[in-house]
N, C-alpha and C positions, 0 to 999 in steps of 0.2 A: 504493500500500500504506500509506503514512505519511498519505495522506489517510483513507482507509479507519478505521483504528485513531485516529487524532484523533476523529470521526465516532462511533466507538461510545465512547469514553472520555467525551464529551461526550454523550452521550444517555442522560437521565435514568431511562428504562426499565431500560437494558440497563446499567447500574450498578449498579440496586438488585436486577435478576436476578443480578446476580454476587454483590453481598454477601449476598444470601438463599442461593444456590448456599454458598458458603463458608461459612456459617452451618451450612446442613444437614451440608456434610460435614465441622465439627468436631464438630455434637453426635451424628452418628455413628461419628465418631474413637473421642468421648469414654467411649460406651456401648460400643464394641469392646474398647478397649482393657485392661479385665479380663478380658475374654474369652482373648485372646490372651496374655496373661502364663502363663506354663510355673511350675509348683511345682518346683524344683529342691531342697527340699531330700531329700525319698526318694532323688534318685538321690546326691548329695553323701554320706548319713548312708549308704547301700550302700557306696560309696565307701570312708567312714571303714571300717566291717565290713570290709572286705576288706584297709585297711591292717593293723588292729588282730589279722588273721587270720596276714597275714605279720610281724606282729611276733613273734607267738608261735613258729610257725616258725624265724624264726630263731633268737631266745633257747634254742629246742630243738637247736638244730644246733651253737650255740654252749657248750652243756651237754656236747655229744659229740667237743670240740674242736676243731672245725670252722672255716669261715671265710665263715660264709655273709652275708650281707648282706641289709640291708633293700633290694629293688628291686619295679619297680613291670616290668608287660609295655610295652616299647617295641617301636619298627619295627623290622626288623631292617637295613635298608636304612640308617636313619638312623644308625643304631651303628655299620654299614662303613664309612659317607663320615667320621663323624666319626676313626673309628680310622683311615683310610685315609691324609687329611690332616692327619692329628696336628692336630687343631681346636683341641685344650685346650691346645697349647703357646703357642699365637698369636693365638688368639682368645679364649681364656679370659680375663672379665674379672678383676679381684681382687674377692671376696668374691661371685660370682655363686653359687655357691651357697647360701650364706646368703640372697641376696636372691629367688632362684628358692623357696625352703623359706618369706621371709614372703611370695610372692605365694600358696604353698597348692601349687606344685611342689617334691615332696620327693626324687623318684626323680630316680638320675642319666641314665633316658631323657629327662627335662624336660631336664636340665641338655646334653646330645646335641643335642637338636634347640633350644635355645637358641643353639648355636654354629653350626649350620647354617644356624639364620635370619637372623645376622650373616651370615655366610658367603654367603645365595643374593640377601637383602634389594636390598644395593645395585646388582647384575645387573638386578634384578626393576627397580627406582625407574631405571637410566638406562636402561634401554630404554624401558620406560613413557612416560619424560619426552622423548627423541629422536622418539618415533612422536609426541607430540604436538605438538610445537614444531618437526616439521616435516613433519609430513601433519593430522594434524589440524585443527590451529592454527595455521597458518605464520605466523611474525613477522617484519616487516618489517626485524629487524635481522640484520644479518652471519652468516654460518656460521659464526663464529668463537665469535659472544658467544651463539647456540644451542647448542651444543655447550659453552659453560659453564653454562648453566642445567641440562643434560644432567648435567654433571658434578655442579652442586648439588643436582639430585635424586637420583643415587648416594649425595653424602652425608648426605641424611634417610635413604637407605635401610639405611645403617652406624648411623645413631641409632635408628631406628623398632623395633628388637626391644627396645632398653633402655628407650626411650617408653615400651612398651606395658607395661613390667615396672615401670617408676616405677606408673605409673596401676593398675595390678592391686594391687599395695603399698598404693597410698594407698587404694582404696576398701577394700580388707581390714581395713586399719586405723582405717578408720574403723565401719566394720560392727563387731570388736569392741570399741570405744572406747564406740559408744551401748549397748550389750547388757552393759556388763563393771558396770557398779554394780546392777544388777537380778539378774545372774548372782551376785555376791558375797552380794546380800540371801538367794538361795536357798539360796547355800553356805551362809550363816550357820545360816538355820532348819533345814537337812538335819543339821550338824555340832550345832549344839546340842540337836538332837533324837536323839542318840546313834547316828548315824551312823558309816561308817569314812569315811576321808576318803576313799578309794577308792569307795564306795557312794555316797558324796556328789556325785564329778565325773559319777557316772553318771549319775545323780537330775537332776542339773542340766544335763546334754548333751540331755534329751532333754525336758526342759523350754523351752530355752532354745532351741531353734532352729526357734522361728516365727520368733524376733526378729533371727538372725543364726544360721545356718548354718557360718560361718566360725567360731563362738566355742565352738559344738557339737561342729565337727569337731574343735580343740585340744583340748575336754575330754574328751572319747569317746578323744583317744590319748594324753594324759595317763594318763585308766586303764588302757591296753594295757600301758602302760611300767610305772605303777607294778605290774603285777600280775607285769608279765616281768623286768625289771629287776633288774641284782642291786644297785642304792642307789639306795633315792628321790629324793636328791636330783639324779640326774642328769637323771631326769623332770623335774624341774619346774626344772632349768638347761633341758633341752631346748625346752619350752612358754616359754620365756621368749624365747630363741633365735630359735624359731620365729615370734613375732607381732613381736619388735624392738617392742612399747611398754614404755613406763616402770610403764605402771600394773601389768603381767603379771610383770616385774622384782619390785616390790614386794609382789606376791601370793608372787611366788617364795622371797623373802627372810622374808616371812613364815611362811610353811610349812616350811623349812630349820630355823627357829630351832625351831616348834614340834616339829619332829621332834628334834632337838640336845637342846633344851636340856628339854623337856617342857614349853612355858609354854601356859595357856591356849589354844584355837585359837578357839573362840568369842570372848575378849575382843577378840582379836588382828582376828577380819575384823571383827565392829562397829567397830572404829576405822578399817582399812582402807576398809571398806564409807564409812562418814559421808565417811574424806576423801576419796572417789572420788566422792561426790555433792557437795561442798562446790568441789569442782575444776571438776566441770560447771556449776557453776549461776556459778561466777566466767568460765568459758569463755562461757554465755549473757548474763553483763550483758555483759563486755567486748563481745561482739556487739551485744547495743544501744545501748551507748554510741558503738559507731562509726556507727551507723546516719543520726543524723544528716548527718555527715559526708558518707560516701556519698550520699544523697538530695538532696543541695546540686542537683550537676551536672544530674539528670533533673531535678528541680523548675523550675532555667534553662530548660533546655532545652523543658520540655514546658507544665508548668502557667504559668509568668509570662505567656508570648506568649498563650494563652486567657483570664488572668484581665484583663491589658490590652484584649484586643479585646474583652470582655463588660464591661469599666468605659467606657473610650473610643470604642466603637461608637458608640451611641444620639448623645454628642457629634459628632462627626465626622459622622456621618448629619445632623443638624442645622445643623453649617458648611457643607457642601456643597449641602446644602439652599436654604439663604438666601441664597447666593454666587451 
């Protein structure tokens, strides 16, 4: 067999049939691959509708003394196990809702099967990890020191819900981090074109999410609130709450004042606006100032040993030569 496979690795044919083979199937990766990308923001901005739906709702039940709450439909299964085991007393992280609300999970059914997924995770990782380290994979060491590996994948299995909630956070945040100075430009021209600020987030929720759906869906229920709400400013503490960036803070602080105090709202984002573009463009040098840096180790590594053998070939070809 090891003859075999040395035998095609070494035959000049059946090499370049492979790398033509690979060839083909990335430039038809390549031409698939828009094909297959899903438009998610119709069903996202449905989504938002249906929150901004039940906001009203409530604020109406809340008008009639009521005590009804913003929720979203959950399993109902998952609501029993969670109430059953008192999840939230023991599995509750600190601040998990907060963090579940900036992953774009607002209902406490997210916040249910967040505790469950701790809850079944590490089951799920040490069994996983027992069938394969000792039927799939058997390793040549001890039942003792298998059955710890066993146990180390129970514990990614205790970490992998919050994993996955770090990484949900971080690409959200960055989706609206690139869409928030272009969104701001549009705020600007909407508001100073005698806009209400309310008709403004609308104008721009629905402009704004080719570029970032996430930034869309905050604006579309920023104007839920502020239409339902009984004080603005709790709206845009909320939106602020909700994304946890600095830059949404600042918007927020901005808009608090001009509601307060009456000051300009047009001067106020042109200034917001420029330092929100003046912050990215120092984020893009700092990146290529490190670029160098980074490029050191692949240039070792890759380019020196080519640019050596294409200087010192033709020599060496010529010692060997005459020797």
């Amino acid at each position: 067999m090891l003859t075999l496979i040395v035998d095609r690795l070494t035959d000049g044919r059946f090499m370049l049939g492979l790398v033509a083979a690979v060839m083909a199937a990335a430039a038809a990766l390549t031409i698939a691959m828009p094909l297959l990308e899903t438009d998610t923001l119709a069903k996202r901005m449905k989504s938002v509708a249906n929150e901004r739906e039940r906001i009203r709702q409530r604020e109406r039940a809340a008008a009639a003394n009521s005590k009804a709450s913003l929720r979203q439909s959950e399993r109902a299964f998952i609501k029993r196990i969670s109430v059953a085991l008192k999840l939230g007393s023991w599995l509750g992280t600190e601040g998990a809702k907060a963090k579940l609300a900036q992953a774009g999970y607002r209902s406490p059914g997210a916040e249910n099967a967040f505790m469950v997924a701790r809850l079944v995770m590490p089951f799920v990782f040490f069994a996983g990890t027992l069938f394969f380290v000792f039927v799939v994979h058997p390793l040549s060491y001890p039942p003792i020191v298998r059955f710890g590996i066993a146990v180390l994948g129970a514990y990614l299995g205790i970490k992998a819900p919050e994993i996955f909630l770090s990484n949900t956070i971080g690409k959200r945040k960055q989706s609206i981090s690139r869409a928030y100075p272009n969104a701001l430009d549009l705020l600007l021209i909407c508001a100073e074109s005698g806009m209400s600020i309310e008709q403004a987030f609308r104008k721009v929720s629905q402009e704004i999410g080719a570029e970032s759906v996430a930034l869309a869906e905050e604006f579309t229920l920023i104007t839920a609130e502020l239409s339902f709400l009984p004080e603005r400013r709790q709206a845009y503490e909320n939106v602020a709450a909700r994304t946890g960036l600095e830059s949404m803070r600042s918007l927020k602080t901005v808009l608090v004042q001009a509601e307060r105090y009456g000051t300009p709202l047009g001067a106020a984002l042109r200034v917001l606006a420029q330092e929100s573009r003046d912050e990215r463009m120092h984020l893009a040098e700092k990146k290529a100032a490190a670029l160098s840096s980074k490029l050191t180790v692949p240039m070792i590594a890759f380019f020196l040993p080519v640019l050596l053998m294409v200087i010192l070939g033709p020599a060496l070809i010529r010692i060997f030569k005459w020797s």
